[in-house]
Each structure stands twice: as C-alpha cells, then as structure tokens.
N, C-alpha and C positions, 0 to 999 in steps of 0.2 A: 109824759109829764116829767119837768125836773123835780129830784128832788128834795128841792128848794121849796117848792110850792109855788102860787104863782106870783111872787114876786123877786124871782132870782134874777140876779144882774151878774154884768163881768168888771170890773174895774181895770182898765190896763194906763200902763204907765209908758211913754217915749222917755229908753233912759238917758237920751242926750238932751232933756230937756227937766230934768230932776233938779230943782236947783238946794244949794247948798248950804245944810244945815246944821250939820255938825255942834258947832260953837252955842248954838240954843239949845241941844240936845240934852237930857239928864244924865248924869256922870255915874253910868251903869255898864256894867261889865257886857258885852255879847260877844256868843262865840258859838263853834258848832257842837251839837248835844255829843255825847260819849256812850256809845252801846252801851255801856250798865247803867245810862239815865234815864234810858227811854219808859221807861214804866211810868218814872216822875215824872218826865215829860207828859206822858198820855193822859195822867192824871189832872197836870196845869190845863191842858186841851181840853180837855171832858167838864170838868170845873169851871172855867172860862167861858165856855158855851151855855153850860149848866144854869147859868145865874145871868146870862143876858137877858134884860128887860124885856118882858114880852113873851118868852120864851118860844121863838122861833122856831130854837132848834129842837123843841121837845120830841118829832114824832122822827126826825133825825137820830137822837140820842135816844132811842128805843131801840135802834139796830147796832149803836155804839158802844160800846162799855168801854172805861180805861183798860182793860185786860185785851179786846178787841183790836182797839187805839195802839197801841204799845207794837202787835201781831202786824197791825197794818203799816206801821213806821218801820219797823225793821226790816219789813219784807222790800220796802218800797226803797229804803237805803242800801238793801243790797241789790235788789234787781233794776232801780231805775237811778239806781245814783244819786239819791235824793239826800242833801241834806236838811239839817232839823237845826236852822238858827237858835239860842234859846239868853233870854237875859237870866242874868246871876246877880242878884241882890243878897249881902248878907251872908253868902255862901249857900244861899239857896235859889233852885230856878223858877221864877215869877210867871215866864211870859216863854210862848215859841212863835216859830212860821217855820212849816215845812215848805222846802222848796224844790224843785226838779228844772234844772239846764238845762234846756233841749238847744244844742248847739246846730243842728242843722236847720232849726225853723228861727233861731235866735231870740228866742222866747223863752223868758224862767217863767212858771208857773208856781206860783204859791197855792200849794193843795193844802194846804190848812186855813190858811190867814191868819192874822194877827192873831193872835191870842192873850189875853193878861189874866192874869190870876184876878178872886173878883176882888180881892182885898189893896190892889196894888193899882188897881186904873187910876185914873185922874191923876198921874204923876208924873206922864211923861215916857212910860216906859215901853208904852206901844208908837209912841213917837220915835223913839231913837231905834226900835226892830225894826221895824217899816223903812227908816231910811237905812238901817244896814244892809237890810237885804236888798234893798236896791240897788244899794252901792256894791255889794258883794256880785250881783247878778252885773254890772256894767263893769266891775273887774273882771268876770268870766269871757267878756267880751259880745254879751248878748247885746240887744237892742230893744229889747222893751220887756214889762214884765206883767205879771194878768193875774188875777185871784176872784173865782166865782164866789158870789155871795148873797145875802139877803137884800134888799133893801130894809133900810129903817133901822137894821141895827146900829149901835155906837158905834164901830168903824165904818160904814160905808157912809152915815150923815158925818162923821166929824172925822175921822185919820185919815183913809183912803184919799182924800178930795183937798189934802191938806198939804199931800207933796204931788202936786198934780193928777191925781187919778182921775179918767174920763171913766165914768160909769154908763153901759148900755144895756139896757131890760133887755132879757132873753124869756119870748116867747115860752109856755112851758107846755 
C-alpha cells in the first residue's frame, strides 16, 4: 500500500509543452536553499503539510518531524543531488520543492512538491516555484518532470493542473 493512502496520484509534466508564464508570475525571489537553511526549510515543509485542509498528511507527519525532514534533505542533497528550490519573501523562506535530476531517465522528480507556508498561499507563490522548477528542470536538459501526491489536496485540484500537469491514480 502507498503511503499516501488510497488516493495517491503522480502528476507529470512534458517539459516541451510548459507553456509560458513568467510575466504573470508574483515578483518573488527563488533560488536553491543553502545548507544552513535546511532546518527552515524542513520546517516551511512540515508547516505546509501540517495545516492542509483535511489533513491528509496526518499519519504521514507522524513519521516526519521537521528535525527528521531537515536529516532527510541533507542526506538526499548529498547522496542524490538533490536540490531544494525555496521562495524568499521578505528575507524570509515561505515555500520549497525538493527536486532530484535523474539525467539518464530524463526525469526531475519533485520529492517533496510544492510546499507554501500556510500564511503565504493564495498569493501566487506556489505558482511561480512550480514554474521555476520546471523551468529549472528543462534547463537541466530533462524531458518531463513527476511529483507523487494526494488527490484533493490544494495543489493537485488547483497548481499542478494549472501548468499542465496530467494526473494518474496509482493503485495502492
């Protein structure tokens, strides 16, 4: 069983077919996190999940702790190359997506997804990380990019589907 429970999907994206948003985008800093921010990072992650409707990710964030979160980003940016997108509002970071390049399948995978701090949604801010990383992933030279998720949460009904993501239920 995933898990997800049984409503997990994958969202994936053809990056030649992303079309071009930029100039709509809210006028927010992104860049990739800096090892002494990953704790804050883990924290806008663990927060971000913490306070989605529904609470989905409850028996998830039973195994997660930000102190966890943090062990698992680091590990993952050294052993798998992973980086940790993260918006900066204010001098501070709102929102992440972890990502991992796998250049020989030409697939970025986003092992986090979106994420927004819960004070900061409705602004746009998971709009312009979602197109960064895609854009950032079709600079890589990938070809498409994928992020396992819920259904029904706020990004899989409303961001994901919003720069083309095709969503596919996976069986759990």
């Amino acid at each position: 069983m995933s898990p997800f429970g049984p409503f997990h999907c994958v969202f994936r994206w053809d990056l030649s077919t992303v079309p071009d948003y930029e100039s709509k985008l809210a006028p927010v800093r992104v860049r990739v996190a800096r090892e002494n921010e990953l704790d804050t990072v883990a924290e806008v992650w663990h927060r971000g999940l913490s306070q989605e409707k529904g609470s989905p990710w409850a028996d998830y964030l039973k195994r997660w702790t930000p102190r966890s979160a943090a062990s698992w980003f680091r590990d993952s940016t050294k052993r798998l190359g992973a980086q940790l997108l993260v918006v900066e509002k204010d001098g501070k970071i709102v929102a992440m997506n972890g990502m991992i390049f796998e250049k020989k399948s030409g697939v970025a995978r986003f092992f986090t997804g979106v994420v927004v701090a819960p004070e900061e949604q409705r602004q746009g801010i998971g709009s312009k990380l979602l197109y960064s990383s895609l854009m950032e992933a079709k600079t890589e030279g990938l070809l498409s990019a994928e992020v396992e998720t819920v259904q029904g949460i706020t990004a899989s009904e409303h961001l994901y589907p919003k720069f083309g993501g095709r969503s596919q239920v996976v069986a759990s």
